[in-house]
KEKE-3310 file (N, C-alpha, C; in steps of 0.2 Angstrom, whole numbers, plus 5000, padded with zeros to 4 digits):
npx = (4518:4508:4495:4494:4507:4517:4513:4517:4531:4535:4530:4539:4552:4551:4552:4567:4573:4571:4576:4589:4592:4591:4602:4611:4609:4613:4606:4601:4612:4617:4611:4610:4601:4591:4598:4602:4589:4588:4597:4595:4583:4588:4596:4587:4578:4586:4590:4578:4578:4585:4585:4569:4574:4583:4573:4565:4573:4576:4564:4560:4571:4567:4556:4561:4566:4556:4549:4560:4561:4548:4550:4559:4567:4574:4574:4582:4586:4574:4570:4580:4581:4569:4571:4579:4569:4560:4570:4571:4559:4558:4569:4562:4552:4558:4565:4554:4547:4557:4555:4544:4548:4557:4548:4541:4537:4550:4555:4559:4567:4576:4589:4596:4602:4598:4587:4584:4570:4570:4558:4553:4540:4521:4524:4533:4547:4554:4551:4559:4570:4572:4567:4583:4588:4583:4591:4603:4603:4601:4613:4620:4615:4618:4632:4634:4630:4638:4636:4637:4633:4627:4626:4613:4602:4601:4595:4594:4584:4580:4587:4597:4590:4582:4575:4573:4578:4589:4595:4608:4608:4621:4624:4623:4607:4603:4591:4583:4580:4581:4566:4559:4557:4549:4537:4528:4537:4537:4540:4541:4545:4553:4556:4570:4571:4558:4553:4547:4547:4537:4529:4531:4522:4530:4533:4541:4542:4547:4553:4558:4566:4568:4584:4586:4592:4600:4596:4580:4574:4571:4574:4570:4579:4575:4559:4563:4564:4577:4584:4596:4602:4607:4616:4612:4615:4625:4641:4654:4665:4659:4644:4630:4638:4640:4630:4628:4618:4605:4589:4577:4562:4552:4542:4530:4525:4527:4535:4547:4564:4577:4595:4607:4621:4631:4648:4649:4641:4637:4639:4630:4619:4618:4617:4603:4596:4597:4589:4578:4576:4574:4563:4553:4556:4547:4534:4531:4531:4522:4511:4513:4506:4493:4492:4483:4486:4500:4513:4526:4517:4508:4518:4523:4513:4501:4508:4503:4500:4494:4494:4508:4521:4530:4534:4545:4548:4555:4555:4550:4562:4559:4553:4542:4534:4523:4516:4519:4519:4530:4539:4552:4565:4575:4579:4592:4600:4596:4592:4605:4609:4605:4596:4593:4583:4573:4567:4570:4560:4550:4552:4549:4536:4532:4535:4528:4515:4517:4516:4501:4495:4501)
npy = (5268:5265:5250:5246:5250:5245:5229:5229:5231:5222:5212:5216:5212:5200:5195:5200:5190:5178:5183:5184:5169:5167:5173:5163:5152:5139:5138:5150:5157:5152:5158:5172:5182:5181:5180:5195:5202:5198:5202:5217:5218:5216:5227:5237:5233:5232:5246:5247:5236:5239:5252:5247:5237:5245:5254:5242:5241:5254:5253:5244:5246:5259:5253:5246:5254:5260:5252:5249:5261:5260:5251:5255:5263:5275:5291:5297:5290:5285:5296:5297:5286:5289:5299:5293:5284:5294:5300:5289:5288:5299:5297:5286:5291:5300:5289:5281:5291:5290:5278:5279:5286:5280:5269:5272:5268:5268:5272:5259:5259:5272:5271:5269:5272:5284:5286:5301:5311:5324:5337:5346:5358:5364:5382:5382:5388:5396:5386:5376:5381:5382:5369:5368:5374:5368:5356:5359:5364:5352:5345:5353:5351:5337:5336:5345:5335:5325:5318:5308:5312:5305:5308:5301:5303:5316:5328:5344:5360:5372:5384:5381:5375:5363:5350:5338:5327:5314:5306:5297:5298:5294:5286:5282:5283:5293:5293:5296:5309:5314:5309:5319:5330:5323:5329:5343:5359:5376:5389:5407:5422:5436:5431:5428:5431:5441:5456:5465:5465:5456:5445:5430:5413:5396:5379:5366:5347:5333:5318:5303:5289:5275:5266:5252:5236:5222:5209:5212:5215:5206:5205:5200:5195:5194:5198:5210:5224:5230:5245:5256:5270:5286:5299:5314:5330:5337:5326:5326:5318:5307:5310:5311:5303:5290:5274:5275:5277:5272:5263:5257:5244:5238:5226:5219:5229:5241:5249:5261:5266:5278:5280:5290:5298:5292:5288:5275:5260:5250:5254:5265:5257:5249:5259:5263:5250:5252:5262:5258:5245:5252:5260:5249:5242:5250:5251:5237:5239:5248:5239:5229:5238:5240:5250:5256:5266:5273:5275:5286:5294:5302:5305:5317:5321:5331:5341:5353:5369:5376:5365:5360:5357:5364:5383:5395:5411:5423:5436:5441:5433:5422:5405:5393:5378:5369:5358:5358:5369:5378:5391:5402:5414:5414:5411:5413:5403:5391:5386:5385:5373:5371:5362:5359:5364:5365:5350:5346:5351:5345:5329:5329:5333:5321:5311:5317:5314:5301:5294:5299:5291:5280)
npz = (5015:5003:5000:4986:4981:4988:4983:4971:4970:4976:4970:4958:4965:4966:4952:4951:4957:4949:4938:4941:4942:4930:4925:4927:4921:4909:4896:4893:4894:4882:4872:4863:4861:4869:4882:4881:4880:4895:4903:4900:4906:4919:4923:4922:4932:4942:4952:4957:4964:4974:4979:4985:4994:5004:5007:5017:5024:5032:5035:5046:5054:5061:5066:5076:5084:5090:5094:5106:5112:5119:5127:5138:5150:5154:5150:5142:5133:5128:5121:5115:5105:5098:5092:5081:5076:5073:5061:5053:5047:5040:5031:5025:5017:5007:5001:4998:4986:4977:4975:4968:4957:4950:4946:4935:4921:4907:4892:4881:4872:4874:4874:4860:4846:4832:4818:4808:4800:4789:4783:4771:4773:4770:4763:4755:4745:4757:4766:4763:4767:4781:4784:4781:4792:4805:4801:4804:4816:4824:4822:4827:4840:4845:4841:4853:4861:4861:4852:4834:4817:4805:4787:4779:4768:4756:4750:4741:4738:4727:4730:4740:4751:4762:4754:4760:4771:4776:4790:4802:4821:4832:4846:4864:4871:4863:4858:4867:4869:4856:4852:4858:4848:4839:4823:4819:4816:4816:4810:4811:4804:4793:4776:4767:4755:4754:4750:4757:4770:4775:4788:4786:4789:4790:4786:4794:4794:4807:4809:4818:4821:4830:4830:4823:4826:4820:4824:4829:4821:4806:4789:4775:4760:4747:4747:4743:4730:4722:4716:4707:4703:4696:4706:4712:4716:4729:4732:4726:4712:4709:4707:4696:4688:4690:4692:4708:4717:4730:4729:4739:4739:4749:4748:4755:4765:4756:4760:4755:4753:4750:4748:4742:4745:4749:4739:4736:4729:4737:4750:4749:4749:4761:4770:4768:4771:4785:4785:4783:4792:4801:4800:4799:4811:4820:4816:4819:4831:4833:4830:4840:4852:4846:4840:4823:4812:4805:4816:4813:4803:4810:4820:4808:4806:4794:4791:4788:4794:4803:4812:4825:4835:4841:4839:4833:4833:4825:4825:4839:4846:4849:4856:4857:4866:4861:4868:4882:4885:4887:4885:4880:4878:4869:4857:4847:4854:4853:4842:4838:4846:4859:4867:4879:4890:4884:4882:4896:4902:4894:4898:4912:4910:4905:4914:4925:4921:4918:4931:4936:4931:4936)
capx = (4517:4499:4498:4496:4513:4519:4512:4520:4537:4535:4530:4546:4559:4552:4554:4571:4576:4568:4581:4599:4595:4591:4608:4618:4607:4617:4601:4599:4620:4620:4606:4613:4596:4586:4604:4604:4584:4587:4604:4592:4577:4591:4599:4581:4573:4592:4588:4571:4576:4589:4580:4568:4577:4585:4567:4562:4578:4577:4557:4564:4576:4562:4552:4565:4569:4551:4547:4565:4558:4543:4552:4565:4564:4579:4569:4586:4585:4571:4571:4588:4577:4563:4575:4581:4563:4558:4576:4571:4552:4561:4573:4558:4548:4563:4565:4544:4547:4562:4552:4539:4551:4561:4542:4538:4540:4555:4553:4562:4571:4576:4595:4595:4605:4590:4585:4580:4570:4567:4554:4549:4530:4519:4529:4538:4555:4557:4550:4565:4578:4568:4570:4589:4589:4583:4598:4610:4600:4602:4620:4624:4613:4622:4639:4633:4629:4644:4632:4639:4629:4630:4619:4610:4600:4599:4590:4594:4582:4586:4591:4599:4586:4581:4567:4572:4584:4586:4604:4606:4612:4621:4626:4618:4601:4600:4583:4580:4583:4576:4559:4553:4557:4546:4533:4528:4538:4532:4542:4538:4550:4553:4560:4577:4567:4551:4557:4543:4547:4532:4531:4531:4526:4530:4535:4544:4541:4553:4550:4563:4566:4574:4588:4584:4598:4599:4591:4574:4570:4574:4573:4570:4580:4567:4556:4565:4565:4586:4586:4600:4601:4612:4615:4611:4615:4633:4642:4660:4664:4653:4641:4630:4643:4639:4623:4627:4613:4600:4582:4575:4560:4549:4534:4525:4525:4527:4540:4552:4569:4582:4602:4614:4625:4641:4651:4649:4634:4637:4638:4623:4613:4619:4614:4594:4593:4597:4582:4572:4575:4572:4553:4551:4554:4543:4529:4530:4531:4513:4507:4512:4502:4487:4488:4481:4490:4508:4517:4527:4514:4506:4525:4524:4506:4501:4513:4499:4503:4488:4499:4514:4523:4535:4533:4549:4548:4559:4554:4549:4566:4556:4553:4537:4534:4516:4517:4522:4516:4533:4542:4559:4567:4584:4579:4600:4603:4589:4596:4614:4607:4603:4590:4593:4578:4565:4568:4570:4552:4547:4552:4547:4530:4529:4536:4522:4509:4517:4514:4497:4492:4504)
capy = (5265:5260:5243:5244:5252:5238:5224:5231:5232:5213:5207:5216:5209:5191:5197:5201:5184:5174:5184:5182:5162:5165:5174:5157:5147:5137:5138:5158:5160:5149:5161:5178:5187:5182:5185:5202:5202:5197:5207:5222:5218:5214:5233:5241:5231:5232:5251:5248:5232:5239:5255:5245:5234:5251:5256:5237:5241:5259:5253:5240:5249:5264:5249:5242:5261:5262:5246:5249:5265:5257:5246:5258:5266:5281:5297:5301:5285:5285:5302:5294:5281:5293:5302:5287:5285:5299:5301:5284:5291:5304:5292:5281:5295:5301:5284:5281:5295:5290:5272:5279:5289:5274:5262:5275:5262:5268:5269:5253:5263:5276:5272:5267:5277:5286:5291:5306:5313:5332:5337:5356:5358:5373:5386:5383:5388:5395:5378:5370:5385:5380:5363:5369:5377:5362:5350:5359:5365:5347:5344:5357:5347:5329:5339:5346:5328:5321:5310:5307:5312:5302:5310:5294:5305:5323:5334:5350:5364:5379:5389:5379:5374:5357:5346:5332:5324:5308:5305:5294:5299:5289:5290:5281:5290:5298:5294:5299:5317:5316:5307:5324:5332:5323:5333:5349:5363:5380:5396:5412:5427:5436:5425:5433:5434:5441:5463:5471:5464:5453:5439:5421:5407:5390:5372:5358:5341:5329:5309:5302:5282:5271:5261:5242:5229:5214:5203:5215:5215:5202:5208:5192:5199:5189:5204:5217:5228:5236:5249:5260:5278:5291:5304:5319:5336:5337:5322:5324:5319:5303:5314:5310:5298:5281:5273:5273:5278:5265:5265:5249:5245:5232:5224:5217:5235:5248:5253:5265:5270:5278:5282:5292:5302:5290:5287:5267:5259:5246:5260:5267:5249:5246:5264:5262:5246:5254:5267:5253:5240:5256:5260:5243:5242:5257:5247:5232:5246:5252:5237:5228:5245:5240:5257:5256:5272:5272:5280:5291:5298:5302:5310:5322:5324:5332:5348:5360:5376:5373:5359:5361:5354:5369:5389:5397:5416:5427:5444:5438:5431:5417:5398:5389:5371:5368:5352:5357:5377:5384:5399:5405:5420:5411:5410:5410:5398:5385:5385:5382:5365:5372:5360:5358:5367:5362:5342:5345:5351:5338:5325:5332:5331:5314:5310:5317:5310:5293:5295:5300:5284:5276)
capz = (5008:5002:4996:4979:4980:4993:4981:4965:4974:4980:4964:4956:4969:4963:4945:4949:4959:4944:4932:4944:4941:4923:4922:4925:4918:4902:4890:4894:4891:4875:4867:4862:4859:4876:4886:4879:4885:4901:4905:4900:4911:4925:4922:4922:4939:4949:4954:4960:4970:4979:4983:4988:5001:5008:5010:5021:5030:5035:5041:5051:5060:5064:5070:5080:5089:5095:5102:5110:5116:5123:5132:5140:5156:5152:5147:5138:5129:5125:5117:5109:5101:5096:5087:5077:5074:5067:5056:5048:5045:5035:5026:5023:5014:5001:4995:4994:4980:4974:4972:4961:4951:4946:4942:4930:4913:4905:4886:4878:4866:4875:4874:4855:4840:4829:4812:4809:4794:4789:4776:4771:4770:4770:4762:4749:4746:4765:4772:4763:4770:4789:4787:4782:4798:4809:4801:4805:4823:4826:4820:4834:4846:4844:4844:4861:4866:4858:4846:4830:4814:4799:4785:4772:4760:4758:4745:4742:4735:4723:4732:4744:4757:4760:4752:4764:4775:4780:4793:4807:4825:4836:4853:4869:4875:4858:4856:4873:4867:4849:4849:4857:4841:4831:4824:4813:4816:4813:4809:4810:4804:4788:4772:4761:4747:4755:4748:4757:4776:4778:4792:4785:4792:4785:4792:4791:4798:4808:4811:4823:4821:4836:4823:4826:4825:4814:4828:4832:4814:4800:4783:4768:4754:4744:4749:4742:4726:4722:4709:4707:4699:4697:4713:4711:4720:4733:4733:4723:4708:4708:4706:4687:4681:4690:4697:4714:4722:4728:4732:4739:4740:4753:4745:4759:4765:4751:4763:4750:4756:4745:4749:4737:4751:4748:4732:4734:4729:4742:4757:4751:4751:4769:4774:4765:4776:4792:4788:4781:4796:4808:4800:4801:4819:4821:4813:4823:4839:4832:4829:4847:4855:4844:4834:4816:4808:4806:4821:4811:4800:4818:4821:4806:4803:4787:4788:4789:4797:4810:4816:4826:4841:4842:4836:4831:4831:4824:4829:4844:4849:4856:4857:4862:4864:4863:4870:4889:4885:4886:4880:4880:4873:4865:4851:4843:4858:4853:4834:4841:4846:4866:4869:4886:4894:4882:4884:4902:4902:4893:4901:4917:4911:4903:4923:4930:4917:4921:4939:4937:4926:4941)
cpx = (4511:4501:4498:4503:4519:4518:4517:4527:4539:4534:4538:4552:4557:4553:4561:4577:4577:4573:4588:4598:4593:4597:4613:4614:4609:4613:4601:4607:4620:4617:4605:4608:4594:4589:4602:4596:4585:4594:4600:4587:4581:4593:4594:4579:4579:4591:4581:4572:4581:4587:4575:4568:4582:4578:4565:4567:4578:4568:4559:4566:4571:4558:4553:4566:4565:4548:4555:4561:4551:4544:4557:4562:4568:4574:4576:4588:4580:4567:4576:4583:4571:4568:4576:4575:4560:4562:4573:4564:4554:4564:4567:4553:4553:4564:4560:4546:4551:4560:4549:4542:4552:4556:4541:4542:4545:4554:4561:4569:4575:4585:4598:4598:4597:4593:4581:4578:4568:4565:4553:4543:4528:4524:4533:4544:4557:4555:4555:4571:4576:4570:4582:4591:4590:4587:4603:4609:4604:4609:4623:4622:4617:4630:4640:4635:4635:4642:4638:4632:4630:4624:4618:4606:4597:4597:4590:4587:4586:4589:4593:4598:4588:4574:4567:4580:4583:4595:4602:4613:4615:4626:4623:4615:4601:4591:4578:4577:4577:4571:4554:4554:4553:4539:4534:4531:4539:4538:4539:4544:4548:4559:4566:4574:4560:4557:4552:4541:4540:4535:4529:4530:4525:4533:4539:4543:4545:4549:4557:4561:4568:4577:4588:4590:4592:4595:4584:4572:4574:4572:4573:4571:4577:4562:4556:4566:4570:4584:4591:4601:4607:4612:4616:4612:4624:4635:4650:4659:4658:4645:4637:4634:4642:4632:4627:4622:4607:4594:4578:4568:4555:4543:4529:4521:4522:4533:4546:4557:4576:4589:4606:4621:4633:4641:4650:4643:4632:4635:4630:4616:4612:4614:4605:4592:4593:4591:4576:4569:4570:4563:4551:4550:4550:4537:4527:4530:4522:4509:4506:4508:4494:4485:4487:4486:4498:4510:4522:4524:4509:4511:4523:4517:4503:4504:4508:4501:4499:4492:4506:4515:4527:4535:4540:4549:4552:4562:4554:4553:4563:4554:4547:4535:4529:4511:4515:4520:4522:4536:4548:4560:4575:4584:4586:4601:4600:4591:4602:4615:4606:4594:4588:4587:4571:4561:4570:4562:4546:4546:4550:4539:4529:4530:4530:4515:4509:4514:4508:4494:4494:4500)
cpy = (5262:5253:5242:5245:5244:5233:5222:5230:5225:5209:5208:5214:5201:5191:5194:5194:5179:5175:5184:5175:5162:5166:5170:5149:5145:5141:5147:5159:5157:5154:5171:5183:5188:5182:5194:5206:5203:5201:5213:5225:5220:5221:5237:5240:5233:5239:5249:5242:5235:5248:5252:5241:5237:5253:5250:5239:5245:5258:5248:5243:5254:5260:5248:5249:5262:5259:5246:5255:5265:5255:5250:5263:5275:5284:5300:5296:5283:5290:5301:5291:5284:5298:5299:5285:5290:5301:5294:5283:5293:5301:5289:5285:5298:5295:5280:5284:5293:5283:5272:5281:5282:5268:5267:5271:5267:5265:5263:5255:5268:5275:5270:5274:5279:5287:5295:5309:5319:5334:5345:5354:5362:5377:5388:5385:5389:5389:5375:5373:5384:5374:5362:5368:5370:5357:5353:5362:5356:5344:5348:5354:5340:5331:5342:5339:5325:5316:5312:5308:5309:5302:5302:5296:5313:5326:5339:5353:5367:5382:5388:5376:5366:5354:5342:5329:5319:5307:5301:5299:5294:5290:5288:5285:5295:5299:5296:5305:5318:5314:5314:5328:5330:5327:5338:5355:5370:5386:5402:5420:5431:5433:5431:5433:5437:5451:5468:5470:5461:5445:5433:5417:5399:5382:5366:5350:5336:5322:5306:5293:5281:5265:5255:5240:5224:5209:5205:5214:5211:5204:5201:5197:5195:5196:5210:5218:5233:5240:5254:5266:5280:5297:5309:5326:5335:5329:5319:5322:5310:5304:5314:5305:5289:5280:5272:5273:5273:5268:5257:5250:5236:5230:5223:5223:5240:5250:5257:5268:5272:5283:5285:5297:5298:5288:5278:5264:5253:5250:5261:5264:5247:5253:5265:5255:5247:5259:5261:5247:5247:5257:5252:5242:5246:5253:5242:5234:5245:5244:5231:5232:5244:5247:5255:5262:5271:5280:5285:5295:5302:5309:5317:5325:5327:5339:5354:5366:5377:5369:5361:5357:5362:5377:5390:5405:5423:5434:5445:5437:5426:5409:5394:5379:5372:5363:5354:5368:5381:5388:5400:5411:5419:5410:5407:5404:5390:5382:5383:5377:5364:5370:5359:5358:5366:5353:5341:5347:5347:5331:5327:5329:5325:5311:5310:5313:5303:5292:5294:5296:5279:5274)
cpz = (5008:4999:4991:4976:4981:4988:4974:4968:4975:4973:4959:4958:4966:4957:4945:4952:4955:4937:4936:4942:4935:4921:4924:4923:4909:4894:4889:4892:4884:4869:4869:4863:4866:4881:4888:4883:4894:4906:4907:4906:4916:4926:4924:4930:4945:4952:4960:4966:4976:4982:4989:4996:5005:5010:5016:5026:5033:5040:5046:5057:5064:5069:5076:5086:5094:5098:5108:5116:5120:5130:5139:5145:5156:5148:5140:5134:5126:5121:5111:5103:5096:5092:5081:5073:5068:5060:5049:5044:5038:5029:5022:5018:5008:4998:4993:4985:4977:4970:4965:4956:4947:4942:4938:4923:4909:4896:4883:4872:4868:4874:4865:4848:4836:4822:4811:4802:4793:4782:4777:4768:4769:4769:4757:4750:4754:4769:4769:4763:4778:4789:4785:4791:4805:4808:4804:4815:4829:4825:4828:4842:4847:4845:4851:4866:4867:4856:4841:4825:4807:4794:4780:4766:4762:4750:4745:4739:4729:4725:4739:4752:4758:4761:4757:4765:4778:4785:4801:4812:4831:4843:4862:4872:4868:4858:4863:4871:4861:4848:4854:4852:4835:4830:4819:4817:4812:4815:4808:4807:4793:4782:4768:4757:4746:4755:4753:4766:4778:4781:4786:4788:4789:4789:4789:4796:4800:4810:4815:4823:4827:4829:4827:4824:4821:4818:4830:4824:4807:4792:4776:4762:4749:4743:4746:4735:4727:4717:4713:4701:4701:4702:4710:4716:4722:4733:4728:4715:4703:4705:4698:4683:4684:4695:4705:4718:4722:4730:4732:4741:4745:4750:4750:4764:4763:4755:4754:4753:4751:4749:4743:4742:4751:4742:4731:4733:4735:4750:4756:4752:4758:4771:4773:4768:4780:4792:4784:4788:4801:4807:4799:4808:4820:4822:4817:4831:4839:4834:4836:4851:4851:4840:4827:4810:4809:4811:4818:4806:4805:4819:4817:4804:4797:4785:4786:4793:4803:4815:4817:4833:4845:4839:4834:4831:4831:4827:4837:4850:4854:4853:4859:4860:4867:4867:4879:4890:4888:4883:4882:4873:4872:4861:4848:4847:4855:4845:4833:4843:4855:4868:4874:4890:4891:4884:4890:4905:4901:4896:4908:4918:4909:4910:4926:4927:4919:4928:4940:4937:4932:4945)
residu = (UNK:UNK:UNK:UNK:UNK:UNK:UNK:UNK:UNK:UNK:UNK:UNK:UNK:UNK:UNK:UNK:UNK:UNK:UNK:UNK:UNK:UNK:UNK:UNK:UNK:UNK:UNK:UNK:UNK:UNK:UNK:UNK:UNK:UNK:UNK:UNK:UNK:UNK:UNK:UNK:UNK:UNK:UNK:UNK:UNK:UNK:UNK:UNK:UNK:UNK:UNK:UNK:UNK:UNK:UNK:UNK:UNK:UNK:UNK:UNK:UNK:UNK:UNK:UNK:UNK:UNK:UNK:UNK:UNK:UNK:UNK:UNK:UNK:UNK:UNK:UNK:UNK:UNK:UNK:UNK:UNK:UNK:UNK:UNK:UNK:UNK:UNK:UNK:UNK:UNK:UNK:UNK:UNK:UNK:UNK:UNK:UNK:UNK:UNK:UNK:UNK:UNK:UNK:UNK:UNK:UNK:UNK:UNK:UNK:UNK:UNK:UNK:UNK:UNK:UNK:UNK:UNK:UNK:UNK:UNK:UNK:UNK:UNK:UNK:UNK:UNK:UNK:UNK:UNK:UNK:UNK:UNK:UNK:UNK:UNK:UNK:UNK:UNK:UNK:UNK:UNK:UNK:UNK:UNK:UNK:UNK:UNK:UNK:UNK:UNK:UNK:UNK:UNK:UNK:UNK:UNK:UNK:UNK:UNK:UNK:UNK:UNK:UNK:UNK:UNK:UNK:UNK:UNK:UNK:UNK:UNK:UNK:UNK:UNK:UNK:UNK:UNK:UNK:UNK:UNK:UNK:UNK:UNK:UNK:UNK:UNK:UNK:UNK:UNK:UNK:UNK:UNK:UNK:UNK:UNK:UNK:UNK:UNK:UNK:UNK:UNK:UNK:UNK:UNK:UNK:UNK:UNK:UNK:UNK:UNK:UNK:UNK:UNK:UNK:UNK:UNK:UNK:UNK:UNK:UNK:UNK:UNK:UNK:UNK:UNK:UNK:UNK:UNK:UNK:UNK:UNK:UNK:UNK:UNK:UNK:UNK:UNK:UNK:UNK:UNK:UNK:UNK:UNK:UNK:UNK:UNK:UNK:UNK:UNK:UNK:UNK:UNK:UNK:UNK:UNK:UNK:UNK:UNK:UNK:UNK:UNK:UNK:UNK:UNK:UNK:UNK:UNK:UNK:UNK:UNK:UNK:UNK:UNK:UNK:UNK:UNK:UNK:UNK:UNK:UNK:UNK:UNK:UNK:UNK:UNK:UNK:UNK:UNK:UNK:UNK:UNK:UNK:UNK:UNK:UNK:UNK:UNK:UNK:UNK:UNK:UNK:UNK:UNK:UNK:UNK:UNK:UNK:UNK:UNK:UNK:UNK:UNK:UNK:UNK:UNK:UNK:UNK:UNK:UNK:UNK:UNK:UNK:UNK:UNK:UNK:UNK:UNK:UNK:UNK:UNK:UNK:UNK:UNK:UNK:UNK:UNK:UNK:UNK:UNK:UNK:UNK:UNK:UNK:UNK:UNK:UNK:UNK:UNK:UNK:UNK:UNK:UNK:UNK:UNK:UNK:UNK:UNK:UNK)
# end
């Protein structure tokens, strides 16, 4: 093990000693937020330390084999010992690696319910039957995971596509999954209203929130502009006959979020502050990290047809993710919510990318 490895590994073990006498300290149990802090930390570092003090222990023992075998006059003892040696080399070299996996920073979010947003761009009507496609893509994806899908505002088209969708998913490790999703996704095939068999290609754009609690993000209703309207599109017979639908807005911001998707106007005020609080945490993401642009306008970039994360191509029978330069020919699978293979190559790479920066 080099040292810079060794020194990091020493500094984490006093990290994690500094957090068991936080965790019975009065002040730290009396205070809900910095408990919740400190639980989390302690969750994240317990892996690394006790790999760790399996790695001190298994070099120890190697140590202890071959100054024994030094010492030792038995040729079949000291073959013994030289065996135990070299086993504990071996041991000692799986859980080096196993070291680094585990220090590769762990995004903060990654276990966190999401909001996810789908917009049709380039294309026209077939970019709002594409971003159809990718709703219900994703509805099959979350039912795979066994998330739960609970839609907050949806917009249909004319002809039954969609302009835009906004629905949270909820499920530990959602957002593991769906922040590689965000991004312009790009179709290629021919449209049902295209008589003369030409390809199409048209896009839609996804945004992928991590949904904040009440304690990471405070909201001053002070702050905020309520209006209420009338819902329009699917939605029963509330539908046109009462304002339910809200649309709030954040001044300090501009932030604008609006809900019609339930029949109560209460429900859909609660549901526009869960994607309100969520691009607020976003915001205060970017703006910890010192970026200037808003992280999910970043996400969906400006829905040009140039820009893509993902290709889609019909004829094809094929799939590529630009990102990590793969391809698959599963097309139906990959639309059934079979994202397995793709977000196992992703994360692979941002692994090795950590590592390398490591």
């Amino acid at each position: 093990m080099d040292d810079r490895l060794a020194t990091r590994l020493t500094t984490t073990t006093e990290e994690f000693d500094e957090i068991i006498g936080l965790l019975s300290n009065p002040d730290v149990l009396a205070d809900q937020k910095r408990y919740r802090v400190v639980t989390g930390r302690h969750s994240e570092l317990k892996p690394v330390v006790d790999a760790y003090r399996r790695y001190l222990e298994a070099d120890t023992e190697s140590r202890e084999a071959l100054e024994m075998a030094a010492e030792d006059d038995d040729p079949e003892m000291v073959a013994y010992l030289n065996e135990i040696a070299e086993s504990k080399r071996a041991e000692l070299d799986g859980i080096e690696a196993e070291l680094r996996r585990l220090l590769i920073p762990k995004d903060p979010n990654d276990d966190k319910d999401v909001i996810v947003e789908i917009r049709s761009a380039a294309g026209g009507e077939e970019a709002a039957l594409w971003a159809g496609d990718l709703y219900r893509m994703y509805e099959r994806f979350a039912e795979r995971s066994r998330w739960s899908v609970d839609p907050i505002d949806v917009s249909l088209s004319d002809t039954g596509g969609l302009k835009e969708a906004t629905f949270a998913v909820k499920g530990k490790g959602a957002y593991s999954r769906f922040k590689f999703e965000a991004g312009p996704h790009r179709v290629q095939r021919v449209p049902k209203t295209e008589s003369q068999g030409r390809i199409h290609t048209s896009m839609a754009t996804v945004a992928v929130l991590p949904e904040a609690e009440a304690v990471e993000v405070e909201i001053n209703d002070n702050d905020l502009d309520i209006e209420t309207f009338r819902s329009t599109g699917p939605g029963g017979q509330s539908v046109n006959t009462t304002d339910s639908a809200v649309r709030i807005t954040h001044r300090p911001t501009g932030i604008v979020v609006s809900c019609q998707d339930e029949k109560s106007q209460l429900q859909n005020k609660t549901k526009a502050l869960r994607v309100l609080r969520a691009r607020l945490f976003q915001a205060q993401m970017a703006e910890q990290v010192g970026e200037r642009a808003s992280v999910r306008r970043s996400q969906v970039g400006t829905g040009d047809r140039s820009e893509k994360i993902r290709t889609y191509n019909f004829k094809e029978n094929r799939v590529t993710d630009h990102r990590v330069g793969l391809t698959v020919h599963s097309l139906p699978q990959v639309l059934d919510g079979d994202l397995e293979v793709l977000h196992d190559a992703l994360i692979a790479d941002e692994a090795a990318r950590a590592l390398a920066d490591g």
